[in-house]
C-alpha positions in Angstrom: 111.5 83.3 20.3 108.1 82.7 22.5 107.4 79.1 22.5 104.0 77.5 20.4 101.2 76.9 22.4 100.5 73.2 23.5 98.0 72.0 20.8 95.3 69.6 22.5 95.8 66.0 23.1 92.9 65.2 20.8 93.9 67.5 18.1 94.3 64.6 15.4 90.8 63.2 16.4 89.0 66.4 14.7 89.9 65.5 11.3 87.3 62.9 9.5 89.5 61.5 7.4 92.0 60.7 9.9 89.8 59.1 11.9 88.5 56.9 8.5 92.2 56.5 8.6 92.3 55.5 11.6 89.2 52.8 11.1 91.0 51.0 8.2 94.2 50.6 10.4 92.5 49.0 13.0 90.5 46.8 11.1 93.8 45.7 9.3 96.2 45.4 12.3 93.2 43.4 14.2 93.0 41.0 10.5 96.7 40.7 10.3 97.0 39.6 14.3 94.5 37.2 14.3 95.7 35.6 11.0 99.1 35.8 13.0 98.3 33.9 15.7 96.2 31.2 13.6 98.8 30.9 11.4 101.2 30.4 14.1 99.6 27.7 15.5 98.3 25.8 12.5 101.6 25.2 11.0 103.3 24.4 14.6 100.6 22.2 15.1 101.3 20.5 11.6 105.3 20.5 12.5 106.1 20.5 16.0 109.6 22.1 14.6 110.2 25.9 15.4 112.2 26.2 11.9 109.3 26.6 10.5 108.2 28.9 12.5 110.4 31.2 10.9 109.7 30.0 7.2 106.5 32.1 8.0 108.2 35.1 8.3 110.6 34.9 5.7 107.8 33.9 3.2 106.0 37.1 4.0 109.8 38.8 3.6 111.1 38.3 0.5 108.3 39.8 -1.7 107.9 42.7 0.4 111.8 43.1 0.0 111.3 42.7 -3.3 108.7 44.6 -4.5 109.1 47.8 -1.3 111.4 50.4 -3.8 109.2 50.2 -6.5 106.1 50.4 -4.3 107.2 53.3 -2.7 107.8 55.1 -6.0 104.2 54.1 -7.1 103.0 55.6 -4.2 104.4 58.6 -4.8 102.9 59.2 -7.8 99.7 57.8 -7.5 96.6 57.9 -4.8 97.8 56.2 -1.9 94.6 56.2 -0.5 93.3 53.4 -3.4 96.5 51.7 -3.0 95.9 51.1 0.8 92.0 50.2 -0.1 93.4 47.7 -2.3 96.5 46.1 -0.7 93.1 45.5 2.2 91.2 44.2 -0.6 93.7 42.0 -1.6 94.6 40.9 2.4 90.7 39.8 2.5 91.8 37.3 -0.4 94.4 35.8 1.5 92.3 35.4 4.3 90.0 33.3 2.1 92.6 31.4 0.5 94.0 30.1 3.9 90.4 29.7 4.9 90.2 26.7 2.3 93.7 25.6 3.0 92.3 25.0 6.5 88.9 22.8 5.7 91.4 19.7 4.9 93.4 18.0 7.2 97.0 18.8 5.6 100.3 17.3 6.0 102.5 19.9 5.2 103.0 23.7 5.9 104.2 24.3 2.1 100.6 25.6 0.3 100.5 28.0 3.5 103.6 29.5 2.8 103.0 30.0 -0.6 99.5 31.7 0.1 101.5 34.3 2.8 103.5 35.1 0.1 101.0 36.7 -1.9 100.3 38.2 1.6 103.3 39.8 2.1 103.5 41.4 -1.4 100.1 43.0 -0.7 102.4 44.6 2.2 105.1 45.6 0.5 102.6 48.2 -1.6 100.6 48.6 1.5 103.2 49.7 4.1 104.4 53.0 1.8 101.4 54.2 0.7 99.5 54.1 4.7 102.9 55.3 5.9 102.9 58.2 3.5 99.3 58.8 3.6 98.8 60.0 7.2 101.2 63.4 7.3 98.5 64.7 4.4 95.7 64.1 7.3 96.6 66.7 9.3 98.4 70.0 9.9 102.1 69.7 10.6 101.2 71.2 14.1 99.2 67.9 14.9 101.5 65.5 13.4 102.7 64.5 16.7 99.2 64.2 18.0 98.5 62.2 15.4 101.7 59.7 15.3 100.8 59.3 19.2 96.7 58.4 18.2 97.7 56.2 15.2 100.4 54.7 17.1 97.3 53.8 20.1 95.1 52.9 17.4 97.8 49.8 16.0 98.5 48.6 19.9 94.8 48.3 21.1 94.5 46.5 17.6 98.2 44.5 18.4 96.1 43.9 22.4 92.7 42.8 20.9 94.2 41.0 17.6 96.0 38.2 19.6 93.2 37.3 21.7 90.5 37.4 19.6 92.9 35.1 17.4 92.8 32.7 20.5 89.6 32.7 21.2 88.3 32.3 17.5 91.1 29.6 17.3 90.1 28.1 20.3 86.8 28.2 19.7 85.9 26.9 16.0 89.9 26.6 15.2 91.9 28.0 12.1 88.5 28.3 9.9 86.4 30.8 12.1 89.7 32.7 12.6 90.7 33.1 8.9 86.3 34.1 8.1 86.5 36.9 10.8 89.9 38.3 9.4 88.9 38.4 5.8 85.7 40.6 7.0 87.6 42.8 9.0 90.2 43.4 6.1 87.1 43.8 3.9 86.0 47.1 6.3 89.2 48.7 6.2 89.2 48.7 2.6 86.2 50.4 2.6 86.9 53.0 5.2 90.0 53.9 3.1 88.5 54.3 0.0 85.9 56.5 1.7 89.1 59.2 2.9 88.3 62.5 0.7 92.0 63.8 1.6 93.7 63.9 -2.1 97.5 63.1 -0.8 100.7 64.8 -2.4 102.2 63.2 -5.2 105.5 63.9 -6.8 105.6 65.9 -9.8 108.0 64.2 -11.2 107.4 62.4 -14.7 110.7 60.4 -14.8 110.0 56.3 -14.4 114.0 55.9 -14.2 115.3 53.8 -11.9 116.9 56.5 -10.0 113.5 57.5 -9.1 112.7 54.4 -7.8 115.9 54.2 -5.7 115.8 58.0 -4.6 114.0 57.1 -1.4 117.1 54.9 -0.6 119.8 57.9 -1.9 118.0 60.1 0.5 117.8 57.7 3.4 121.6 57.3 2.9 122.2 60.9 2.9 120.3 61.7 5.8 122.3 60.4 8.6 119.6 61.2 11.2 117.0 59.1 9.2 119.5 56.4 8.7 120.3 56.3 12.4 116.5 55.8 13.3 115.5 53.5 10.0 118.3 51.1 11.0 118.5 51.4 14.8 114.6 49.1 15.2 116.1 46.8 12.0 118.6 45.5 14.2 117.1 46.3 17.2 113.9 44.2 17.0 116.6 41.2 14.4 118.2 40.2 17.2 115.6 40.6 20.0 112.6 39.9 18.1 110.9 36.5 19.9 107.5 36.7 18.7 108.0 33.7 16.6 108.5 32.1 18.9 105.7 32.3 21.2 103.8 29.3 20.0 106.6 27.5 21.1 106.7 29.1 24.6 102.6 29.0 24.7 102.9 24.9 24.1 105.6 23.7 25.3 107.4 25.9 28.0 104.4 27.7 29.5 102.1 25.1 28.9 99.0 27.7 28.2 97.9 26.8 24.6 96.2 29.0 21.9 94.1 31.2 24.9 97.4 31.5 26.6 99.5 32.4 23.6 97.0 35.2 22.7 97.8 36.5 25.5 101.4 36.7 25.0 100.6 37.7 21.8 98.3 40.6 23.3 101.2 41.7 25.7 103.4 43.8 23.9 100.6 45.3 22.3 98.6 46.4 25.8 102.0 47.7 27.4 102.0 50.1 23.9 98.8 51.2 23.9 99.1 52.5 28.0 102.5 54.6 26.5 100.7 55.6 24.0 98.0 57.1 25.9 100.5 59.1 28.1 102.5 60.3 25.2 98.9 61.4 23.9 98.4 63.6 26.6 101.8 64.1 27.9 104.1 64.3 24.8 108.0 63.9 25.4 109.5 66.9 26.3 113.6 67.3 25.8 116.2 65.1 25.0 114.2 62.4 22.7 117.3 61.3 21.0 118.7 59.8 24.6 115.2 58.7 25.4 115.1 57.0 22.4 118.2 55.3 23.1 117.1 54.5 26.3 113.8 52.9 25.6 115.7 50.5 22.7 118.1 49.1 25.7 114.5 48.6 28.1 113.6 46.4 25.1 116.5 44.4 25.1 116.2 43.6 28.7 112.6 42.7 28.4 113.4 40.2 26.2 116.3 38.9 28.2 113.7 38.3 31.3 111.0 37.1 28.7 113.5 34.5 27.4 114.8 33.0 30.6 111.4 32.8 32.4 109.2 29.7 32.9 106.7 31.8 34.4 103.1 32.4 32.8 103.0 36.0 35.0 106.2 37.1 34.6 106.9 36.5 30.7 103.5 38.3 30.4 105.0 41.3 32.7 108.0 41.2 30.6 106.0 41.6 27.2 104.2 44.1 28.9 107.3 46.3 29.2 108.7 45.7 26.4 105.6 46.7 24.3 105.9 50.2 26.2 109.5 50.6 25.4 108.8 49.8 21.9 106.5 52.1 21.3 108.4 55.1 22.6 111.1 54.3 19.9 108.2 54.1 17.7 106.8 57.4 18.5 110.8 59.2 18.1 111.4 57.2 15.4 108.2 58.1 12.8 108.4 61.6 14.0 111.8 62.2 12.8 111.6 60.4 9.6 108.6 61.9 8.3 109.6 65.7 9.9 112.6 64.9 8.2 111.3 63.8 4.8 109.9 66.5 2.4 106.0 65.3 0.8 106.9 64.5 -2.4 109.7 62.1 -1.2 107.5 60.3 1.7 106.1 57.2 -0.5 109.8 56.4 -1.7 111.4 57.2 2.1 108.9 55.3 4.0 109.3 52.7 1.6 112.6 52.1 2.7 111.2 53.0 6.2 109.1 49.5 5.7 111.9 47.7 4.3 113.7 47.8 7.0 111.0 47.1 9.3 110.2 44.1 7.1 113.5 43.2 7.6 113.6 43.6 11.7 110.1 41.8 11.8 109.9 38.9 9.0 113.2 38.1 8.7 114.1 38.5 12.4 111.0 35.5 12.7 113.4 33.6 10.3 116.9 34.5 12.6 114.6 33.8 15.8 113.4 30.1 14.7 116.7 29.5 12.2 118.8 30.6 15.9 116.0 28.1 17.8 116.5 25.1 15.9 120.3 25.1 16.1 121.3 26.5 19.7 118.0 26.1 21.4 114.7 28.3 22.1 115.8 29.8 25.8 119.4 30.7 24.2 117.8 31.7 20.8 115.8 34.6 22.5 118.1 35.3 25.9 121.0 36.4 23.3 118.8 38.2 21.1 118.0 40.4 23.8 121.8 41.0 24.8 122.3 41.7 21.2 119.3 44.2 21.7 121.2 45.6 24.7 125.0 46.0 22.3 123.5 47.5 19.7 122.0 50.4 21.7 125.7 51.5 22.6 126.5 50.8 19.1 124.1 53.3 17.7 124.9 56.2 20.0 128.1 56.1 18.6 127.8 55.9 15.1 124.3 58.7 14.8 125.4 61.3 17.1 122.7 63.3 15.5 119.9 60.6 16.3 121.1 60.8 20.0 121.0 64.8 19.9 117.4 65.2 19.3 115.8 67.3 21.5 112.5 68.0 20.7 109.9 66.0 18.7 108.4 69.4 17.3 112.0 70.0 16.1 113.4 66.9 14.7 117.7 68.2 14.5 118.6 68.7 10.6 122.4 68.1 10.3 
């Protein structure tokens, strides 16, 4: 059989309402980064104690745990397009709420958490319905053009998010940083609900509980999308350090809030270079072993990250571990939505975001949990082995993860 013509790097880019798509992600990865970063640093700067560093991710956790299934299910079966406007709608709110937590001069972290909890429910409905929303943007044909463009899109957001959070911390401190997020969740919400795109929903009438939990059934019988939905869950839970950059931007690298936007920024601007290669020169064979390949890089990453005291060389570190990343991000999404048929991509990604909830928020909870009892250094230089381990780990139990070939041909055991 003659092999498809190359479609052009900027294939994705010709569709409006993928690039309105496109608009409402940015402004909401750019919002979510710089309320990040202030976040961080206001309740570090109230505690001095990393634990509670990590209370901030598991706050944001446990109702996006809880509520993820049943999002995914309503996402499936209504307009994902008004769920995403709204969850930004709703993101703008908690913006606004920690705006007025910030005017007085508290004394404990606990009304914070409680607001990011609200914030992280909001997720838990927005992560299916975006995640499902963006294969009904384009052709099939384009889908890897697109998962490459979206994927540029988050990191210049995850690169610019971080330092604008620095500078608008550093500059007129948690308040100007929380005002600037809630407008730019405000935009996305708008540019959402402007996509004319009308997604596919299931057809099914049943509200049973098996429908809720068929995303999960599926995920479970599909080794290859279990291989990929579970290799970044305990990839990025052990070797996830973000949390605790505050700590390394105070008190080990001595750089403060300008300096820990930067590391902050890192990850994001070593992604968004990938990102532009894959763009314009998509992976060719063996993804599965690339894929692999590009988890181990991370673990190392964060093995150098963890054991320097260097300002240059931790950012040099994020930078590569950023790129890694985003090639298992790329492999990852391709297979699991190629893999996933329309009808089932609200439940699946669901579960998709679950676990990524899991590897992100709760790995901030391991990562400052792990900090206070063995030490930050430690905390993040065994993370990173752990990184390294399960790589090896991973191979062996998804054979078919490891034997994809190509992106435009996901393997379907």
């Amino acid at each position: 059989m003659a092999e498809s013509a190359p479609r052009a790097p900027r294939a994705a880019l010709n569709y409006p309402d993928f690039r309105l798509f496109q608009l409402a992600r940015f402004a909401s990865v750019l919002g979510s980064q710089v309320v990040s970063i202030a976040v961080g640093w206001h309740v570090y700067d109230i505690t001095r104690r990393p634990l509670d560093l990590g209370w901030v991710g598991l706050a944001q956790f446990i109702p996006a745990f809880l509520l993820s299934l049943p999002a995914g299910h309503v996402a499936d079966r209504l307009d994902r397009r008004r769920i995403f406007a709204t969850c930004l709608a709703c993101y703008s709110v908690v913006a606004l709420s920690l705006l007025a937590l910030s005017a007085g001069a508290a004394t404990t972290a606990l009304p914070v958490y409680v607001v990011l909890v609200f914030f992280g429910a909001a997720r838990g409905f927005s992560g299916p319905a975006s995640q499902a929303l963006l294969p009904d943007l384009v052709p099939k044909e384009d889908f890897a053009s697109a998962i490459a463009w979206s994927s540029s899109v988050w990191q210049i957001g995850a690169i610019a998010g971080p330092a604008a959070g620095g500078f608008l911390y550093s500059l007129g401190g948690a308040r100007l940083a929380y005002a600037v997020s809630a407008v730019l969740f405000l935009t996305g919400s708008v540019a959402c609900a402007l996509i004319r795109t009308r997604p596919a929903r299931s057809t099914s009438r049943s509200q049973s509980l098996r429908e809720v939990f068929a995303g999960v059934e599926y995920v479970f019988r599909k080794k290859i999308v279990l291989g990929a939905i579970s290799l970044d869950l305990f990839a990025v839970l052990l070797g996830g350090a973000t949390a605790l950059l505050p700590v390394y931007a105070r008190d080990i690298l001595h750089v403060g809030p300008s300096g820990l936007g930067a590391l902050r920024a890192a990850p994001g601007l070593g992604a968004a270079v990938m990102a532009i290669v894959l763009a314009h020169r998509p992976l060719g064979k063996r993804a599965g072993w690339t894929l692999y390949g590009c988890v181990g890089l991370f673990g190392v990453a964060t093995i150098v990250f963890g054991a320097s005291t260097s300002f240059s060389l931790s950012l040099g570190a994020l930078v590569v571990l950023g790129a890694a990343d985003l090639v298992s991000v790329v492999v990852r999404h391709t297979v699991v939505q190629l893999e996933t048929p329309p009808e089932m991509r609200g439940r699946v990604s669901a579960v998709n975001m679950l676990f990524i909830g899991a590897s992100n928020e709760l790995g901030e909870f391991e990562s400052g949990l792990t900090a206070e009892l063995f030490g930050v250094v430690r905390s993040v230089i065994v993370g990173g082995v752990g990184s390294c381990l399960v790589v090896f780990v991973w191979a062996w139990l998804f054979p078919e993860l490891r034997d994809v070939d190509r992106l435009d041909a996901p393997a379907s055991p």
